[in-house]
C-alpha positions as CSV (number, residue, x, y, z in Angstrom):
1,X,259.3,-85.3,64.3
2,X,259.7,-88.1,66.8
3,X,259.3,-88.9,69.8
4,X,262.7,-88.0,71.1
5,X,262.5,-84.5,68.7
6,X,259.3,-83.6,70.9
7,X,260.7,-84.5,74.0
8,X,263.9,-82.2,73.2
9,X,261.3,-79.2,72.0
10,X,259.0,-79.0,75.8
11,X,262.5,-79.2,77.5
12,X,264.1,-76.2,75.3
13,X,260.5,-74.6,75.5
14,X,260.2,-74.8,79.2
15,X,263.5,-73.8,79.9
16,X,263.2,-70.2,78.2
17,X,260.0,-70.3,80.0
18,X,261.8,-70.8,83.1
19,X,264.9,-68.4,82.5
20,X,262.4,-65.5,81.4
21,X,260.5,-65.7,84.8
22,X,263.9,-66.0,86.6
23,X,264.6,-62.9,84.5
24,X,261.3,-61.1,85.5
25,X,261.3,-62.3,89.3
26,X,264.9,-60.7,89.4
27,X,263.6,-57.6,87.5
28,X,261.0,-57.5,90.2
29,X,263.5,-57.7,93.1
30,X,265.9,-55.6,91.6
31,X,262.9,-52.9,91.1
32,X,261.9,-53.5,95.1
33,X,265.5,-53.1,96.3
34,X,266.2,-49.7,94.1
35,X,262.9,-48.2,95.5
36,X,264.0,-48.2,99.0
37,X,267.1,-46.3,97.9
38,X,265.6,-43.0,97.2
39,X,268.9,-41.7,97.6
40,X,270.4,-43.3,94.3
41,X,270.8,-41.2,90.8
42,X,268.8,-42.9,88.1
43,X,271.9,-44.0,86.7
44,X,272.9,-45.5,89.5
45,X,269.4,-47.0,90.2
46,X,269.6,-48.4,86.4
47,X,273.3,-49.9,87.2
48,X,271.9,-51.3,90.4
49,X,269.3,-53.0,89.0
50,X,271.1,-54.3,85.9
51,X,273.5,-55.8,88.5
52,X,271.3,-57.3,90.9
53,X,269.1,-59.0,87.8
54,X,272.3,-60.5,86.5
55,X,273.1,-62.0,89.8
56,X,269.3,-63.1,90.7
57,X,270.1,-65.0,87.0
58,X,273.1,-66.3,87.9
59,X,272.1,-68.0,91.5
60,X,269.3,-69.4,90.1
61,X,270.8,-70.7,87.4
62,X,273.2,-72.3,90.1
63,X,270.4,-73.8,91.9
64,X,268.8,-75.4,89.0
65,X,272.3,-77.0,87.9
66,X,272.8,-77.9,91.4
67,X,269.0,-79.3,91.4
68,X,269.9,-81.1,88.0
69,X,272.4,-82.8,89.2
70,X,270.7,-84.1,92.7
71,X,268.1,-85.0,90.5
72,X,270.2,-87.0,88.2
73,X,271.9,-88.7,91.8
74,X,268.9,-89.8,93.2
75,X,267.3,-91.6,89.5
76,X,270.2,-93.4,89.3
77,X,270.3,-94.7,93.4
78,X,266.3,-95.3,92.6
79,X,267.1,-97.3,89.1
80,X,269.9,-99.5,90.8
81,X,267.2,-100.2,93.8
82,X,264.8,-101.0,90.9
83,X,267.4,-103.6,89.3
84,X,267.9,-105.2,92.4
85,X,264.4,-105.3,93.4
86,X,263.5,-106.8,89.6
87,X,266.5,-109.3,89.8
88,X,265.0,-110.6,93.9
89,X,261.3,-110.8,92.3
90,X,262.9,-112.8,89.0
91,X,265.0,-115.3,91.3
92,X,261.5,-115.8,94.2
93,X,259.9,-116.4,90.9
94,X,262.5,-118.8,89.3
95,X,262.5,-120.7,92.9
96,X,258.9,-120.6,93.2
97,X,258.5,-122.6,90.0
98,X,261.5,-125.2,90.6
99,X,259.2,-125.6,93.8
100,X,256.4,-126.2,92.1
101,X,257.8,-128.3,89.7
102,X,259.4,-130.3,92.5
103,X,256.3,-130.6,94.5
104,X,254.8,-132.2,91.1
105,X,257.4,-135.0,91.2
106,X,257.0,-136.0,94.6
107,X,253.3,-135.8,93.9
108,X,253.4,-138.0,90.8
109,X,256.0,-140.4,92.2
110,X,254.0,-141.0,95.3
């Protein structure tokens, strides 16, 4: 297995990990909401709850894309900062030593 195989097994693994807790926080909610409803049949509790699970699922499912994708924005601003930052070190550097190397000259000439 490489590397890359590895890397691709934690993500899967942690996103069931993450989409069974959304499941469970959602079951939780749902559970909380239906038990102020006293008034509700149990089929109607169970239909309530099915419901309000699927949509907890569903927004945070939304988030996480939405997340995802903010995520993704802001590594590529941060990698073109980067690039510009390592190109501005590379040309100080480049002048630097044609500074140096000028210096030397004038040194050995004098």
């Amino acid at each position: 297995m490489t590397a890359h195989d590895e890397r691709d097994l934690v993500r899967q693994v942690e996103g069931h990990l993450m989409l069974a807790a959304a499941r469970e926080e959602g079951r939780g909610a749902a559970l909380r909401l239906s038990s102020r409803l006293g008034w509700l049949t149990e089929s109607q509790r169970d239909d309530l709850e099915r419901h309000f699970e699927a949509e907890y699922l569903a927004l945070a499912r939304l988030s996480w894309g939405r997340t995802a994708e903010r995520a993704q924005e802001l590594r590529q601003a941060y990698e073109a900062r980067y690039r510009a930052l390592r190109r501005r070190l590379l040309a100080c550097c480049v002048l630097g030593c044609a500074l140096l190397a000028a210096a030397a000259l004038v040194a050995r000439a004098a």
